[in-house]
C-alpha positions in Angstrom: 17.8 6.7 8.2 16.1 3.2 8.9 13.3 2.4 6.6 10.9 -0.8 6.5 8.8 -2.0 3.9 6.0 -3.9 5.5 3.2 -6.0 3.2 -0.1 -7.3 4.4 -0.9 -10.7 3.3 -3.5 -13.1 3.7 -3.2 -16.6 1.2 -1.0 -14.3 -0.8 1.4 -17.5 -1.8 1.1 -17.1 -5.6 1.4 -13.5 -5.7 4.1 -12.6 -2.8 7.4 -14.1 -4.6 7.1 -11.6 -7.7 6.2 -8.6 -4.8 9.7 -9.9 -2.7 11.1 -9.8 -5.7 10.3 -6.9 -6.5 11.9 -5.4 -3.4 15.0 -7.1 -3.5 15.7 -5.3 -7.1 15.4 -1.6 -5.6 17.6 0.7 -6.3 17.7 1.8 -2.5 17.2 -1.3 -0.1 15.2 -1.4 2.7 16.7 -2.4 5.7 14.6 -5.0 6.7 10.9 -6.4 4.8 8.2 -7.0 7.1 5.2 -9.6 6.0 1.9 -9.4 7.9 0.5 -12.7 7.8 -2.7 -12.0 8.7 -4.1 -16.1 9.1 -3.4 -17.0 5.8 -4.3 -20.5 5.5 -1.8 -21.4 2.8 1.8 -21.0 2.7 2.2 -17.3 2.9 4.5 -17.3 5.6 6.8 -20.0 4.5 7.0 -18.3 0.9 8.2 -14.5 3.0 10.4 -16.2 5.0 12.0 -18.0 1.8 12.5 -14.5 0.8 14.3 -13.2 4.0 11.3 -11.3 5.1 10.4 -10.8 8.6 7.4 -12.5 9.3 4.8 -11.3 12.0 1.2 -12.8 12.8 -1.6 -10.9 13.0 -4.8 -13.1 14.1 -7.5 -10.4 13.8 -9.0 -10.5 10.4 -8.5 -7.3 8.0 -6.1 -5.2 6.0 -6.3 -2.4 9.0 -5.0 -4.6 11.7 -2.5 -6.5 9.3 -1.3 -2.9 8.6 -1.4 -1.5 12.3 0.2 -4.7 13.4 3.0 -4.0 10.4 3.4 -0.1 12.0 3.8 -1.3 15.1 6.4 -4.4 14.2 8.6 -2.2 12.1 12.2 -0.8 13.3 13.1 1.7 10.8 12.1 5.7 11.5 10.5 5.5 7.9 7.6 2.7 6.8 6.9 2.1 3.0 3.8 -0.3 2.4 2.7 -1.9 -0.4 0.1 -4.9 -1.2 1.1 -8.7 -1.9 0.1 -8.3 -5.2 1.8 -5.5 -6.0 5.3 -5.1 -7.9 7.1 -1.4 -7.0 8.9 -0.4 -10.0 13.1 -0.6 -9.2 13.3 3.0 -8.4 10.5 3.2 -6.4 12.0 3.5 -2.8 14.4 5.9 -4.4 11.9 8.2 -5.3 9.8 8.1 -2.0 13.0 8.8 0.3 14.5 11.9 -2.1 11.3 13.7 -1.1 11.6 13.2 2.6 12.9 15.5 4.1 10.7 17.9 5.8 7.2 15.6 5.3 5.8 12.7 7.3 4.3 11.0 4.3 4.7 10.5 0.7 2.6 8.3 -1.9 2.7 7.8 -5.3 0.8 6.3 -8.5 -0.8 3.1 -9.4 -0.7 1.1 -12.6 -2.6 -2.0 -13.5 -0.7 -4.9 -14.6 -2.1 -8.3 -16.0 -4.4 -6.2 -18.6 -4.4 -4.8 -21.8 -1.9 -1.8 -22.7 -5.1 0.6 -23.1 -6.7 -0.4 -20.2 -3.2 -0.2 -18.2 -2.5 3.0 -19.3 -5.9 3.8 -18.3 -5.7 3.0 -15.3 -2.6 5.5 -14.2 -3.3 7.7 -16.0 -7.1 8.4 -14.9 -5.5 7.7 -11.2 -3.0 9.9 -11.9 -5.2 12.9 -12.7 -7.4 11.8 -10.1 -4.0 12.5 -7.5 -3.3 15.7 -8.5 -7.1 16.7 -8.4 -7.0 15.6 -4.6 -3.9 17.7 -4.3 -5.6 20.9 -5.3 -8.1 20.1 -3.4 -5.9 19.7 -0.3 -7.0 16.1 0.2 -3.8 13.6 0.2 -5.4 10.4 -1.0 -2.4 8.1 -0.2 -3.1 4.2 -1.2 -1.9 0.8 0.7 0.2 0.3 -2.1 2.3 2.7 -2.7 2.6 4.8 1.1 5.3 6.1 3.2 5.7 7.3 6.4 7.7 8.7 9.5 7.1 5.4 11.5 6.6 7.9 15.1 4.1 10.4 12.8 1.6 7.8 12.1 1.7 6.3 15.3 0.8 10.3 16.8 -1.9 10.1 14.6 -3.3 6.9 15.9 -2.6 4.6 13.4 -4.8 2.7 11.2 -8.1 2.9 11.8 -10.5 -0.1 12.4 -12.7 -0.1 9.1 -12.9 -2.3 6.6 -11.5 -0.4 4.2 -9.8 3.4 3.4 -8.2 2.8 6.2 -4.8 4.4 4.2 -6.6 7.5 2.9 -7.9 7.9 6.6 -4.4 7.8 7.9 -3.4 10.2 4.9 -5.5 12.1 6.4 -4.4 12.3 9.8 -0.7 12.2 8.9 -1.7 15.6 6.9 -2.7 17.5 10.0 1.0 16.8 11.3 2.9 17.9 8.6 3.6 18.0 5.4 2.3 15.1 2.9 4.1 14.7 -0.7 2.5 13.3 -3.6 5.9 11.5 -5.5 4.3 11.1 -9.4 7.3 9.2 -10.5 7.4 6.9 -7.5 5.0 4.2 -9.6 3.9 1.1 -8.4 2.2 -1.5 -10.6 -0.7 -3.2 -8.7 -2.2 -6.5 -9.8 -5.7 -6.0 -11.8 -7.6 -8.3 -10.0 -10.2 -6.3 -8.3 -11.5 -5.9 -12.0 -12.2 -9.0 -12.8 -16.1 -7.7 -12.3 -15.7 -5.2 -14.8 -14.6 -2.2 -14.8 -17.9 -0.4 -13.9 -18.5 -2.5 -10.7 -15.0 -1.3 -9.7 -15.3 1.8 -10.4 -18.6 2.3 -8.3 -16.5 0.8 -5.6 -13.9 3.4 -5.6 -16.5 6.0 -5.4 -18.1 4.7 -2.8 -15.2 4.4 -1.2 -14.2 7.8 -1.8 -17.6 9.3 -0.5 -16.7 7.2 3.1 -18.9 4.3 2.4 -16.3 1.6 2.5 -19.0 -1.4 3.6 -18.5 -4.5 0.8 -15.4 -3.2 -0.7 -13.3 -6.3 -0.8 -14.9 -9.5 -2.6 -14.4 -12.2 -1.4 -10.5 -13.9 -0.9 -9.3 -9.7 -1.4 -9.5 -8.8 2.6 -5.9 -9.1 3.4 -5.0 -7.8 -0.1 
């Protein structure tokens, strides 16, 4: 088995080393790391490539057509993704791939890093519970960062979608009506706090929003490429 980790970027310079970092301390190693620069206008590309990732361009602004143009460059049979400001914990991979076999995507929980413990452990574990509701419910809600699939599933179920954002849950979605999709709770990825540097209430009206399929204004500004 082949797998990629692919990472959309735009002016990700300052956050991308610890993420590459990250990667290079799992427990099970990708075969190859796949940047998406998608028009950075700093050194995002130069920093990946530093790294020994693969770099590829994508010109059309957005997270979905950074992540499309990601499915589409990667070579292994299995794609993890994750976000440029995002540090997978060292058994993260690990985790995903044990529970392969049989599904066509897997996903796993988010913690906040950068805050304070309470709010951090708030922040997993609210998501956490907010997982396994969408499990009973039957409704997979993976995330951009912390996702895996069968590289030839997702591109059955057309890829990314063109919105500005949920494009991963809409996937999850899809992917779901192929097979099976695994929920992985101690496949944890810590994911930079920076989207709640509003406060946590503007966030969270976000996410709801979001949720509901109103994803219009959900990145601030310098956040579209993640």
């Amino acid at each position: 088995m082949r797998l990629s980790v692919v990472i959309p970027a735009y002016n990700e310079e300052t956050h991308l080393p610890k993420a590459l970092g990250a990667l290079a301390r799992q427990t099970l190693l990708p075969d190859e790391v796949v940047v998406v620069d998608n028009a950075s206008t700093d050194r995002t590309a130069e920093v990946a490539r530093a790294f020994g990732a693969r770099v590829v361009y994508c010109a059309r602004k957005g997270v979905a057509f950074a992540r499309q143009a990601g499915l589409l460059a990667a070579r292994g049979e299995w794609v993890a993704m994750t976000d440029a400001d995002s540090l997978p914990t060292p058994v993260w991979l690990e985790r995903l791939m044990a529970k392969r076999e049989g599904a066509v995507a897997l996903y796993g929980p988010l913690r906040f890093y950068g805050v304070s413990p309470l709010e951090a452990a708030f922040s997993e574990w609210g998501y956490r519970a907010f997982l396994h509701l969408m499990v009973l419910l039957g409704r997979p809600n993976l995330a951009g960062a912390n996702m895996a699939f069968v590289r030839e599933a997702a591109l059955r179920a057309g890829g990314f979608p063109e919105v500005e954002a949920r494009e991963d849950v809409l996937l999850g979605y899809a992917l779901a009506r192929l097979g099976p999709v695994r929920y992985v709770p101690d496949a944890l990825v810590l994911t930079s706090a920076r989207r709640v540097k509003g406060g946590w209430a503007p966030f969270l009206l976000r996410q709801v929003r979001n949720l509901l399929g109103r994803p219009e204004g959900y990145f601030e500004d310098g956040e579209r490429g993640r």
